[in-house]
Each structure stands twice: as structure tokens, then as C-alpha cells.
N, C-alpha and C positions, 0 to 999 in steps of 0.2 A: 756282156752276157745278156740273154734276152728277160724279160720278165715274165713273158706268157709265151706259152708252148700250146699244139694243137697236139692230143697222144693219141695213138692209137692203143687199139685193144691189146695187143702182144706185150709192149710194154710194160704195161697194169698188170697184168696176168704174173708177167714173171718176178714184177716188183713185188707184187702180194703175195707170191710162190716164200719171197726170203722173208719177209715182214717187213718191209723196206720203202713199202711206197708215199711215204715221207718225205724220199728223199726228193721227190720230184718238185714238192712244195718247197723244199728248202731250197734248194738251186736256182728255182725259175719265177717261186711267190705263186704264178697263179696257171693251174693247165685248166686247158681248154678241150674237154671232147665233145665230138657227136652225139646225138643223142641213140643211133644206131650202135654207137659203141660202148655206150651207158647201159643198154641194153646187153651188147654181149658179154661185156664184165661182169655184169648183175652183182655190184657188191657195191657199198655207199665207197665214196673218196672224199675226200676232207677236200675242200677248197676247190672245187670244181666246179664248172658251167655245163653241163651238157644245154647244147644248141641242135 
């Protein structure tokens, strides 16, 4: 299983739709987004790089 992930916006959106997006750090330790997609999320995420 990978340790770092690249996510897109849709993702995030619907992980934080359930209150869930947790889980993505728990699975993978570290996502990696855009800073484009930092933007469209517009919501803080725990453990994340926007690049």
C-alpha cells in the first residue's frame, strides 16, 4: 500500500460530506494536493501538502 497519495478535489469533498476525511491519513499517512485544489476545497485538511 502506498504511503503518499496525490487527491483530487472530488475526493475531499465527499470525504468531508460524511466527516471522514481521516480516513485518507489513516490509510495512506501523507496526501498530497494541488494547490489549485487547496483552493477549491477551501477547508483546512490535517496532514497535507498543497504544492
Amino acid at each position: 500500500m502506498p504511503k503518499n497519495i496525490v487527491c483530487d478535489a472530488s475526493c475531499l469533498i465527499l470525504l468531508n460530506k460524511i466527516n471522514r476525511l481521516e480516513l485518507l491519513q489513516h490509510l495512506f499517512g501523507f496526501v498530497h494536493i494541488s494547490e489549485i485544489i487547496s483552493h477549491e476545497f477551501n477547508a483546512p485538511i490535517l496532514n497535507a501538502s498543497p504544492n
